[in-house]
C-alpha positions in Angstrom: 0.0 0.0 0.0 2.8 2.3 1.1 4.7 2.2 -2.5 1.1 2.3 -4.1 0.4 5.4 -2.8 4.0 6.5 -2.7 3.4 6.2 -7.2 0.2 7.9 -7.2 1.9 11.1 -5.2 4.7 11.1 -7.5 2.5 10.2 -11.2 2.2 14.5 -12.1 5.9 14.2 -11.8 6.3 11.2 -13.4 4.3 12.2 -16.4 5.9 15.6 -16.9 8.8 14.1 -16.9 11.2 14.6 -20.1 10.9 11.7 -22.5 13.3 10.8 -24.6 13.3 13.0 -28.1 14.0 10.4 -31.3 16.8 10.8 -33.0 15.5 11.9 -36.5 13.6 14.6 -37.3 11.6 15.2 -40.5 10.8 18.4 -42.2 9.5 19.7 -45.4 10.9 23.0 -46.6 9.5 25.2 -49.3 11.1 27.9 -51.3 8.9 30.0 -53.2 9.6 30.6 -56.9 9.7 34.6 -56.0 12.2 33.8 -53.4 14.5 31.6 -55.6 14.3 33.6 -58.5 15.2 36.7 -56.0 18.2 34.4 -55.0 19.3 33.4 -58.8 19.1 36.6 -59.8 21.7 38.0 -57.1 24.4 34.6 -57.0 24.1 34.1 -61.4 22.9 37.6 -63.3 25.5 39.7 -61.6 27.2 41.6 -64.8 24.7 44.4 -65.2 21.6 41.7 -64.7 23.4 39.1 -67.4 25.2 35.6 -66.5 27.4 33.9 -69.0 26.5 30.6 -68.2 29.2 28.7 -70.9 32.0 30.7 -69.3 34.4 28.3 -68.1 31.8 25.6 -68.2 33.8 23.3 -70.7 30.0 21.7 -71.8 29.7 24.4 -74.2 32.5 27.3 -73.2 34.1 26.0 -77.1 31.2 27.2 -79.0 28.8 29.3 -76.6 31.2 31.7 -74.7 29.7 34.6 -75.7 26.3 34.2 -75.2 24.5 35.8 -72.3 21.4 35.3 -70.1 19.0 38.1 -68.9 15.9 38.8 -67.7 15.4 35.5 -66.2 12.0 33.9 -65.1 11.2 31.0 -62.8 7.7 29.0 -63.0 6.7 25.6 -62.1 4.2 23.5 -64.6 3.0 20.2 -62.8 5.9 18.2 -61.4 8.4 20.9 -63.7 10.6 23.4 -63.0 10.5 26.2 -65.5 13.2 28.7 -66.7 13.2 31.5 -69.0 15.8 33.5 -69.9 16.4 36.1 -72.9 19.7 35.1 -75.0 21.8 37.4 -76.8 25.5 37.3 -78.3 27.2 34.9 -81.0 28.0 31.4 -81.3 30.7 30.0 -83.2 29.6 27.4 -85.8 33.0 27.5 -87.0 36.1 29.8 -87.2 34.5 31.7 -89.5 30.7 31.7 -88.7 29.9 33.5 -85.8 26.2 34.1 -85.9 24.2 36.8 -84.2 21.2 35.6 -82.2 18.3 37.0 -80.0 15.2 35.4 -78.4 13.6 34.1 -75.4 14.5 31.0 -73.9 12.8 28.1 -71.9 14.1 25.1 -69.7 11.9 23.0 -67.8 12.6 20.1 -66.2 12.0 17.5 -63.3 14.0 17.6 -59.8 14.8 14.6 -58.4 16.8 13.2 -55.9 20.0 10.9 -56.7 22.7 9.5 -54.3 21.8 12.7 -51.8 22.4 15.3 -54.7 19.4 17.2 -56.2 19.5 16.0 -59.9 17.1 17.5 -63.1 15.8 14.8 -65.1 14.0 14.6 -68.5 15.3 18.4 -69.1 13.1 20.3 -72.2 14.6 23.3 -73.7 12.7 25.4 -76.6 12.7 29.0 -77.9 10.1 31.4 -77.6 8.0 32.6 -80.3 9.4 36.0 -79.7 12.8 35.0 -81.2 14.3 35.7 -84.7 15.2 33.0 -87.4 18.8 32.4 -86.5 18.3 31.9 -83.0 15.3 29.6 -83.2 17.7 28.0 -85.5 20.7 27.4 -83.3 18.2 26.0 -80.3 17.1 23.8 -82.9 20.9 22.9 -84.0 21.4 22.9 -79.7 18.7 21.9 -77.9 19.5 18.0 -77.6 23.0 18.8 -76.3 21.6 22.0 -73.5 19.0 18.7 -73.1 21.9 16.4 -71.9 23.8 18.8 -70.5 21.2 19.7 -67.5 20.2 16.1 -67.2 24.3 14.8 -66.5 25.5 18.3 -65.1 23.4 20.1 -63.2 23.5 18.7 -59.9 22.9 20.5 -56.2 24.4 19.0 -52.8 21.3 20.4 -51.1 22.6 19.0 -47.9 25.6 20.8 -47.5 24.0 23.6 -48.5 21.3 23.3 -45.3 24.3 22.9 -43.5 25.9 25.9 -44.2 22.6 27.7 -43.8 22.5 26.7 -40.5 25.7 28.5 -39.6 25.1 31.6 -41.5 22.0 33.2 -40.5 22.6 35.5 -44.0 22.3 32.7 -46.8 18.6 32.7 -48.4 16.0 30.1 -47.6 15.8 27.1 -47.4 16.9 26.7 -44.1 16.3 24.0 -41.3 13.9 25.6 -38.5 15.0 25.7 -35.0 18.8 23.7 -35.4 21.9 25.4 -35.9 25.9 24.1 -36.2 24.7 21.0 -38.5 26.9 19.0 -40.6 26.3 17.8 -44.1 26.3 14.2 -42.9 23.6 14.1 -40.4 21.0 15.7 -43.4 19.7 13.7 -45.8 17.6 14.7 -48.7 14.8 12.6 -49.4 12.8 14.0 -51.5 12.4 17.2 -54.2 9.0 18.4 -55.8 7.2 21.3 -57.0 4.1 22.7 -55.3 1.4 24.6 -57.2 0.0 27.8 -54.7 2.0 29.2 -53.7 4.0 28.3 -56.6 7.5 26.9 -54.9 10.0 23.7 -54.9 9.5 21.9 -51.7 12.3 19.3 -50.0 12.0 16.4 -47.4 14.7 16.0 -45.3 15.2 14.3 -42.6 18.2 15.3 -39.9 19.9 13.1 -37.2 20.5 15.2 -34.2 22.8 13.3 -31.3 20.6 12.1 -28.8 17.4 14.0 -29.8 19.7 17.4 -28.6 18.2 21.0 -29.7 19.8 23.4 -30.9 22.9 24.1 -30.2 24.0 27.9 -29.3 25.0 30.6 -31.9 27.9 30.9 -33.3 28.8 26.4 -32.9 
């Protein structure tokens, strides 16, 4: 009787006890197209608003050095991912044809997830109506290799980059919510998508913290 009602003095206590905290925690983060097209526009179109994206990419630096990207626009369309750009500048088609193009550019593809990197799949580039003869010409001539070069090349360690978020307060969304000080290894991605209102690209991840343990102070 005595340890009876010795449990039922101490159950409150008992019950607010702290429980043990699992291990993993899940999230699903969203970045907004605004917000990413905000962020693309300030790391990528920083030479007067333009990027030269076959600068020192040796994909296409041998034939498409010169040509650069503007006004750029990010959309989603189902499970896609849509880029536009506007194009302008030459191409080399030889070393001594160097055509002049201008028109409106669009990339769409799928996100997916591979080996922990963010990987686009089943990639679609096409040219605008808006564009004249020579460059719906040379994205005819191109598209197939642009195609193949954002299905193998364009690739995002979006775990590392969670990781470095959660150090520095100042890099732009996505972040992790309430954990700081994480390394790369205890975030894994494990899934990318597209969501329709508001329009965004959404991420599961999941992250092992030691022991269930919050976050840790500022500064790690």
């Amino acid at each position: 009787m005595r340890h009876s009602a010795l449990t039922i003095a101490f159950l409150p206590a008992l019950l607010a006890w702290p429980r043990a905290v699992p291990g993993d925690r899940s999230y699903t983060l969203t970045v907004t197209t605004a917000t990413l097209l905000q962020t693309v526009r300030q790391l990528a179109f920083t030479d007067s608003g333009r990027a030269y994206p076959c600068r020192h990419n040796p994909a296409c630096s041998s034939w498409g050095d010169a040509l650069a990207a503007s006004r750029p626009g990010i959309t989603v369309d189902g499970p896609r991912v849509v880029l536009s750009i506007h194009v302008t500048g030459t191409y080399v088609v030889n070393e001594f044809i160097a055509p002049q193009v201008d028109g409106d550019l669009t990339a769409s593809a799928i996100p997916v997830v591979e080996r922990g990197l963010v990987h686009l799949t089943a990639s679609q580039v096409a040219a605008g109506p808006n564009g004249d003869v020579t460059f719906r010409a040379f994205v005819g001539a191109f598209h197939t290799q642009l195609e193949e070069m954002l299905n193998q090349r364009a690739a995002f360690d979006l775990a590392s980059y969670l990781a470095a978020a959660s150090r520095n307060p100042a890099l732009p969304p996505p972040r992790i919510p309430d954990l700081s000080c994480l390394d790369p290894a205890q975030i894994a991605v494990r899934q990318v998508g597209t969501q329709p209102s508001p329009a965004g690209l959404t991420a599961a991840v999941t992250v092992h913290t030691v022991g269930g343990a919050p976050r840790q102070p500022p500064g790690c």
